[in-house]
C-alpha positions as CSV (number, residue, x, y, z in Angstrom):
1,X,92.3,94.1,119.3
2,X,93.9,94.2,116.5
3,X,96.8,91.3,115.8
4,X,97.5,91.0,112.3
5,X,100.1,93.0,110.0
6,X,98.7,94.7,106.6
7,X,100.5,94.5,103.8
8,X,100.1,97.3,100.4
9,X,99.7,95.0,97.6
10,X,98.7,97.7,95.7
11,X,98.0,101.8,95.7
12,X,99.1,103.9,98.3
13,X,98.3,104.9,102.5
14,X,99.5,107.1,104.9
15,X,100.3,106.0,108.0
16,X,99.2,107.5,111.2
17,X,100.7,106.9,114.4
18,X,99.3,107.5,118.0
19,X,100.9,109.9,120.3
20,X,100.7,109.4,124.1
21,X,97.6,112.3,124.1
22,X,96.1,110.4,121.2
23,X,96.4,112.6,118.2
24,X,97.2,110.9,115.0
25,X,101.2,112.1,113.9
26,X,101.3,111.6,110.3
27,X,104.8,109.4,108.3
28,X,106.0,108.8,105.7
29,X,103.3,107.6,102.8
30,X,103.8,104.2,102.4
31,X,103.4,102.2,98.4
32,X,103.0,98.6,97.1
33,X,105.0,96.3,99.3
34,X,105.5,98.4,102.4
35,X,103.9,97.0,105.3
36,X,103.1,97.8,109.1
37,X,102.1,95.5,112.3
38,X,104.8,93.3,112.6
39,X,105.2,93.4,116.1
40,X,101.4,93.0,116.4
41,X,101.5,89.5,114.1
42,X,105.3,88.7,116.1
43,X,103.9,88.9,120.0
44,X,100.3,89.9,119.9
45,X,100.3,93.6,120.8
46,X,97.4,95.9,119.2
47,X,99.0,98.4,116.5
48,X,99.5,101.9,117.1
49,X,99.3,103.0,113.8
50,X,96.4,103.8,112.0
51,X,96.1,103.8,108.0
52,X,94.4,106.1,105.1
53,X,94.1,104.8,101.5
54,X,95.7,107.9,100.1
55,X,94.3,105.8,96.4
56,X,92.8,102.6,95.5
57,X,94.4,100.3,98.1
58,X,95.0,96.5,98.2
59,X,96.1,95.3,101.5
60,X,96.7,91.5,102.4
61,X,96.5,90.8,106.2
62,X,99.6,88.2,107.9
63,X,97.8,87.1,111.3
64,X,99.8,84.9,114.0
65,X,98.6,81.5,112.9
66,X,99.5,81.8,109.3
67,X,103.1,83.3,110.3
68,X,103.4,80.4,112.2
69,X,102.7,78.2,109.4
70,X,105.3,80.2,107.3
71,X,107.6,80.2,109.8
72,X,107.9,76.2,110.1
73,X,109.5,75.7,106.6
74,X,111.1,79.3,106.0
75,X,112.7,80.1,109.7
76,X,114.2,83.5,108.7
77,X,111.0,85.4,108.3
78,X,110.3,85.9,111.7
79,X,113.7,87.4,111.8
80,X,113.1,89.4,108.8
81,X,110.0,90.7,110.8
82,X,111.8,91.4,113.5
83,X,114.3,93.0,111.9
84,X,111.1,95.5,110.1
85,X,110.1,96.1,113.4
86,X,113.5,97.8,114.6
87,X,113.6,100.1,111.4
88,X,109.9,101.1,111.8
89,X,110.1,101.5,115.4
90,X,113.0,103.7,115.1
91,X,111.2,105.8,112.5
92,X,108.1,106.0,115.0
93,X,110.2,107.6,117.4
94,X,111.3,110.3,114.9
95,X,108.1,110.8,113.5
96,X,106.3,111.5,117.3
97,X,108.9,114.0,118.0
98,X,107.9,117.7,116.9
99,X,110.1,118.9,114.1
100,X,111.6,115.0,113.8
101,X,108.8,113.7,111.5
102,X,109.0,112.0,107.9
């Protein structure tokens, strides 16, 4: 299981997400400083997305222990997270739904 969130330092990906009968439902392409997981780093859940390098790609992984760590002298990042994770679930939604996507 997957528990950490990736985070596009550099290049490009598209991400992928997971429809209930398992076929991949492209979005929208992400670039440098777009990231995805959140929820998986905020409360342990596996990710349902799945990502291409479209180009060269840097990603830098946030797991749970190291969020913790950042979250004991900057408290609003969690927030921020879970603030991410409302926007990008709301985008899921669209993007699952025939004729909604990105």
């Amino acid at each position: 299981m997957t528990t950490s969130a990736p985070f596009c330092s550099g290049g490009s990906n598209a991400p992928n997400l997971r429809d209930k009968r398992g076929r991949h439902v492209p979005m929208r392409e992400m670039q440098e400083g777009d990231f995805f997981g959140e929820m998986s780093v905020l409360i342990g859940n596996s990710r349902s997305v799945t990502i291409t390098a479209v180009s060269y790609c840097e990603l830098l992984q946030l797991d749970q222990q190291t969020l913790q760590e950042i979250t004991t002298t900057h408290v609003n990042v969690r927030q921020v997270l879970q603030e991410f994770y409302k926007q990008h679930s709301r985008h899921s939604i669209e993007a699952a739904i025939p004729g909604q996507g990105a």
